[in-house]
N, C-alpha and C positions, 0 to 999 in steps of 0.2 A: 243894599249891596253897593261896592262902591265903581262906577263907571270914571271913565278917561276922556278928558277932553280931547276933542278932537286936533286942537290948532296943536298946543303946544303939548300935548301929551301926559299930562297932572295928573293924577290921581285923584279925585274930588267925592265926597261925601253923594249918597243919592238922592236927598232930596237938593241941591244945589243946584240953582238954575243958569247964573253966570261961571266964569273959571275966574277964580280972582286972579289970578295971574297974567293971562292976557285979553280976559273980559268978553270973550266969545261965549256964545249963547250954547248949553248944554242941556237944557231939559228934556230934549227927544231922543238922546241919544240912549241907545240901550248898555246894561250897564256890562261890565265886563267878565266874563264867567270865569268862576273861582276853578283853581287846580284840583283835581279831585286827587285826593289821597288813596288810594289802595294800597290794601294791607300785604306786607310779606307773604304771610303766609296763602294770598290768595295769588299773588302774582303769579303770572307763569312762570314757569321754570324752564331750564335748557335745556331739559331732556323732553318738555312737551311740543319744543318747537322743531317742526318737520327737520329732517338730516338734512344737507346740502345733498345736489346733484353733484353728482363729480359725473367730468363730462367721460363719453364714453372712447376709449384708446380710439386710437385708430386704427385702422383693418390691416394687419400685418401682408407686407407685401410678399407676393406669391415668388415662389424662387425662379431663377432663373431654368429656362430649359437644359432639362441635361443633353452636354453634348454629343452627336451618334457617333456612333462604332465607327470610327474610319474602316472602310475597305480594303480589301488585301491591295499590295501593289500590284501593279502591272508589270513593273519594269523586268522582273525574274521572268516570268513566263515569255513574252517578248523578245528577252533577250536569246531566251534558250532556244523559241523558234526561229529569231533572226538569224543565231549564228550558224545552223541546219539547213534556212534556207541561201543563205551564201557560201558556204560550203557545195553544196549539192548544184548551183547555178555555174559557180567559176570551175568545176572540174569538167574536162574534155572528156568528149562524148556523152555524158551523164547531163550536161546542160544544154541538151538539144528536147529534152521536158524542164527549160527551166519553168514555162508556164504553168503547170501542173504545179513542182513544186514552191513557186508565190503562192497559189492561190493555197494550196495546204498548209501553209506555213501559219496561215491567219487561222484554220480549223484547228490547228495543231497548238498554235499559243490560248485559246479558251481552253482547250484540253489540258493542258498545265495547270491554269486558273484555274481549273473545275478539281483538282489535284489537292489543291491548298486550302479553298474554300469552301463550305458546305451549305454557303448561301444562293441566292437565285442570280444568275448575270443576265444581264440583259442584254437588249439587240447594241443601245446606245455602251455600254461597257463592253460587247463585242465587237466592235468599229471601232474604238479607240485603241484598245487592245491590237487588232488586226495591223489599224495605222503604224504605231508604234513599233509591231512589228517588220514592217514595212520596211521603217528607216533602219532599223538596228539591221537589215539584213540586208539594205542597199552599200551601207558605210562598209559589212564584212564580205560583200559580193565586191565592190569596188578595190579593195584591198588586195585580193586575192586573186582577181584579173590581172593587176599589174604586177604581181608575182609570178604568174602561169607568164604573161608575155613577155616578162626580162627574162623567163628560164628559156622557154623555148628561142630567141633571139631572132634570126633577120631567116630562118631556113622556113617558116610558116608564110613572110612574104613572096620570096621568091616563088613557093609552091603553088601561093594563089595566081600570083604572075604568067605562070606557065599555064595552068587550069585557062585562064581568061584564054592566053596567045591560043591553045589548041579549038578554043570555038571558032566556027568560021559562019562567016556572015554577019559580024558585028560590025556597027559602026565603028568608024576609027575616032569620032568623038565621043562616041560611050568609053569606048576601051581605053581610052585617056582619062575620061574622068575617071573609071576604073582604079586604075593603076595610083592614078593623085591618091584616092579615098585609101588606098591600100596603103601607101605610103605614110598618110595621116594617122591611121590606126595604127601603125606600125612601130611607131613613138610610146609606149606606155606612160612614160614619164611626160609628155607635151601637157602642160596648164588646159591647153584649150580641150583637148583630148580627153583631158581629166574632168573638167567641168561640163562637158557636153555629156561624155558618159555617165556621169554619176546623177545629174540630173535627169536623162533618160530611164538611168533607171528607178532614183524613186518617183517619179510620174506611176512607171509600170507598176511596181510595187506596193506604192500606199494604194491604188486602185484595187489591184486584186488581192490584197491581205488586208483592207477594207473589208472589201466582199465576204473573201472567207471568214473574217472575225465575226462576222453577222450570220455567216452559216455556221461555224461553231458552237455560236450563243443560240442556236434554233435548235443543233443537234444535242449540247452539252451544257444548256442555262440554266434546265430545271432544279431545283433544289432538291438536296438529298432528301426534304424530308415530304417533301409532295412525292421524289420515286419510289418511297418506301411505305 
């Protein structure tokens, strides 16, 4: 068989002990093995060799969260009890429970809510509610006060003037400041007058239609279908 010299890579006869070509000593070397022929019909074939892996997809991604049901508004019921409680607060004689009617005002706007929706309201959605109400019904309390005292004009000052003079035993620096503070209110249209009172009142009002909106949502939160 015929082996390859090592140096220069010849092809040489096997019993050959030099390379004649560049004369390096080859007898030990082993000779170099023939290509083995396999027949066609023994080869393997394409169909005996394993499939390819195809790699596997990737994990299709999950959808997003569907988004929830927004909630009824506030703003309707709210409104409807703010502008009931500001009515009912700026009318004379009638607003001497305006206390009463704040704190109703906040029971009375979940009662709306409880109207429109058939869901559960909660204490936290009855205090916002209530708040809301609050303002809607300081802005039409506000409004309406300074309409009542441009109607009635300067004949309510005088009246209270005279009420004060008929007490006896006042101090003469009470009944001064008296009279100032009368004076002061007396103004419906004064900025200062205006900002002091309307701030006064929603202090009182987001407090007590607060309250109530959390007792309406105690009284009127449960869902229609736990009542039934």
């Amino acid at each position: 068989m015929p082996k390859q010299c090592p140096s220069c890579q010849q092809m040489l006869d096997d019993s050959a002990s030099l390379c004649p070509i560049c004369g390096a000593p080859v007898g030990h070397i082993d000779p170099k093995p023939q290509p083995v022929n396999v027949p066609l019909d023994q080869s393997p074939s394409a169909s005996d060799s394993p499939a390819p892996v195809e790699p596997a997809p990737p994990p299709a991604a999950s959808p997003p969260p569907f988004p929830p049901t927004p909630g009824p508004s506030l703003t309707k019921p709210a409104l409807m009890a703010g502008v009931l409680l500001g009515v009912l607060s700026a009318m004379p004689y009638v607003n001497t429970c305006c206390l009463l009617w704040v704190a109703g005002a906040g029971v009375l706007a979940v009662y709306f809510l409880r109207t429109e929706t058939p869901g559960l309201i909660s204490s936290g959605t009855g205090a916002s509610l209530g708040l809301l109400t609050g303002l809607f019904g300081s802005l039409v309390w506000q409004f309406l006060e300074i309409l009542v005292r441009l109607a009635s004009g300067p004949e309510d000052l005088h009246q209270a003037q005279d009420e004060i003079g008929r007490i006896e035993g006042l101090p003469p620096e009470f009944v001064e400041a008296l009279e100032k503070a009368m004076e002061f209110l007396s103004d419906p249209l004064d900025p200062v007058f205006i900002i002091v009172s309307l701030l006064t009142k929603l202090i009182l009002c987001g407090i007590l239609t607060t309250l109530g909106g959390v007792l309406g949502a105690y009284l009127f939160g449960k869902s229609r279908a736990k009542q039934s």
